[in-house]
C-alpha positions as CSV (number, residue, x, y, z in Angstrom):
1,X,64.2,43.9,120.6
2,X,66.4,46.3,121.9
3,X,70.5,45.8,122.2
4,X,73.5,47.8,122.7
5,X,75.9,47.7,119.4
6,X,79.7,48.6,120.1
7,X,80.9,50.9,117.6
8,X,84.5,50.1,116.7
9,X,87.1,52.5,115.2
10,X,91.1,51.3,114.2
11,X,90.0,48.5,117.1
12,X,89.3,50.9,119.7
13,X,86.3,50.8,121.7
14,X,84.4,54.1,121.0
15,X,80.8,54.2,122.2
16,X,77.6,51.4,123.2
17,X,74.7,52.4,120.9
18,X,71.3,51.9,121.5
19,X,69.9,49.9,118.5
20,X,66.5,48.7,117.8
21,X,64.5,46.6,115.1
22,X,60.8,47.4,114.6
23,X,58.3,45.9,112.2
24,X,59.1,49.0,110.0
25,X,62.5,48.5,110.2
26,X,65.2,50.4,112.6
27,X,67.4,52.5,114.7
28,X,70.4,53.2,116.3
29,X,70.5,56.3,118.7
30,X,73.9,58.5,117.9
31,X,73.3,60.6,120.5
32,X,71.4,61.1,123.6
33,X,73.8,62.1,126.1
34,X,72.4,66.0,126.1
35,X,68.9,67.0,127.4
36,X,67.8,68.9,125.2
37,X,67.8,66.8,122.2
38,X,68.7,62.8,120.8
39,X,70.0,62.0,117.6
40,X,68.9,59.0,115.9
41,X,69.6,56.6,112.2
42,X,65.9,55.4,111.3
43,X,65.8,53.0,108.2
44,X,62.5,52.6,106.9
45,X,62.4,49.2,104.7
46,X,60.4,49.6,101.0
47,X,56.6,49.1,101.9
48,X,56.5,49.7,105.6
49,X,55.4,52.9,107.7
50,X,55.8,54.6,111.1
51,X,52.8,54.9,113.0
52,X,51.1,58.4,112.4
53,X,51.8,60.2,115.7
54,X,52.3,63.1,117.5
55,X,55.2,64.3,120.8
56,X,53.4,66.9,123.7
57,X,57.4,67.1,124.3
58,X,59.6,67.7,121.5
59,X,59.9,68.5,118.0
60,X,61.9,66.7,115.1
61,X,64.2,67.6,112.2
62,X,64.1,64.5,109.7
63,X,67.6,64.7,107.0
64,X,67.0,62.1,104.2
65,X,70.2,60.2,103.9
66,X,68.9,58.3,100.9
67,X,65.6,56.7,99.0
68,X,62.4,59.2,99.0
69,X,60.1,59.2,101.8
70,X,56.3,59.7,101.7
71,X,55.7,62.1,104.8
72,X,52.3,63.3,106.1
73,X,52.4,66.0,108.4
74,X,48.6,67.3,109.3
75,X,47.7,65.2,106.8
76,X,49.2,66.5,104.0
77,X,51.4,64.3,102.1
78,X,54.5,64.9,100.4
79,X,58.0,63.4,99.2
80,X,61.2,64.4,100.5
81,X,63.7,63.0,99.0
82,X,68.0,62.1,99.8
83,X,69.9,65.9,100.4
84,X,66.2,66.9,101.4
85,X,64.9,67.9,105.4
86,X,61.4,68.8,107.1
87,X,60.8,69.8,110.1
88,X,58.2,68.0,111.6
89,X,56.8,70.9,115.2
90,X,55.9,69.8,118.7
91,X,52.0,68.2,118.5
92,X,51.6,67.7,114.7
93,X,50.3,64.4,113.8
94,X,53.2,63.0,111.6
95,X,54.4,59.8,109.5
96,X,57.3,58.4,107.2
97,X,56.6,56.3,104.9
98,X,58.6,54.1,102.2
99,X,56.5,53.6,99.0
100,X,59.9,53.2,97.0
101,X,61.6,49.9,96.2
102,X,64.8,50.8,98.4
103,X,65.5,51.2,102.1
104,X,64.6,55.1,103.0
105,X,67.2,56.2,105.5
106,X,67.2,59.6,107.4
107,X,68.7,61.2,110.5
108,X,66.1,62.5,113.2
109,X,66.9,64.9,115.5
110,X,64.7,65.7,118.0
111,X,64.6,68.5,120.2
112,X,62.8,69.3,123.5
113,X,62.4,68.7,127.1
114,X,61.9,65.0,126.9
115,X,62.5,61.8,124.1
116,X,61.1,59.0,126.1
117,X,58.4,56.3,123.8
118,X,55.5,57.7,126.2
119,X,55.4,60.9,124.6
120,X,54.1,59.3,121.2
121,X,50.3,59.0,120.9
122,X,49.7,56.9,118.0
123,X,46.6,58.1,115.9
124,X,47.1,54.9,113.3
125,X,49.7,52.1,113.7
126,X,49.7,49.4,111.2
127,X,50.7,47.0,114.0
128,X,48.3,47.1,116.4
129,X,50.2,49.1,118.6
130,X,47.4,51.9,119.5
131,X,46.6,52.6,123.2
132,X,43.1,52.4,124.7
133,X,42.0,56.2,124.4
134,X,45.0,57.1,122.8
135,X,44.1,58.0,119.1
136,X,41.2,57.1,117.0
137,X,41.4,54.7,114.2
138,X,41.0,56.1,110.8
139,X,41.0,54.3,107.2
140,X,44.8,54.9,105.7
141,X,44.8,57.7,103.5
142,X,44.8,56.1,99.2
């Protein structure tokens, strides 16, 4: 479900966001007016995951606002945790995850040529969202 929020400052009108609940949790886009790169909140709520995915188009920078996120990139797993950042590079399979007890919130930014939802290929999606022919299934990772 995807709406516009207004963002309201001293009752002025400032700016429609984008804003979108997922079965993993949300976003709001804070900025996407340049083209070379889109700015987004992501809130990841305790016990749910983004699929594991990769972008032909565009790299990410992922700032941990607060909780501690699980993060696989290339398979390798590690926590980055709230004043912590990890650059996640154009093709690498990748995935946020919260194992923790409290919403994880970060800031992506993501920079390339092009931030449209067909440049994800999901390799494993815990919602049944994988494409015919677009990534393999694999057992989740203990």
């Amino acid at each position: 479900m995807q709406e516009k929020q207004m963002q309201k400052t001293n009752g002025m009108r400032m700016a429609e966001r984008e804003y979108e609940e997922r079965p993993w949790g949300n976003y709001t886009v804070l900025d996407d007016e340049a083209l070379d790169h889109k700015v987004k909140r992501i809130v990841v709520r305790p016990g749910k995951r983004l699929s594991y995915q990769r972008h032909a188009k565009r790299a990410e920078h992922w700032f941990i606002v607060s909780g501690t996120a699980t993060v696989t990139l290339d398979d390798v797993v590690s926590e980055v945790r709230a004043g912590e950042s990890i650059d996640i590079p154009t093709e690498s399979a990748h995935r946020i995850a919260n194992e923790g007890g409290v919403d994880v919130v970060f800031i992506e930014v993501q920079q390339g040529t092009y931030f449209g939802e067909d440049d994800i290929v999901r390799l494993e999606d815990d919602y049944g969202r994988l494409e015919e022919g677009a990534g393999e299934r694999r057992e989740p990772s203990s």
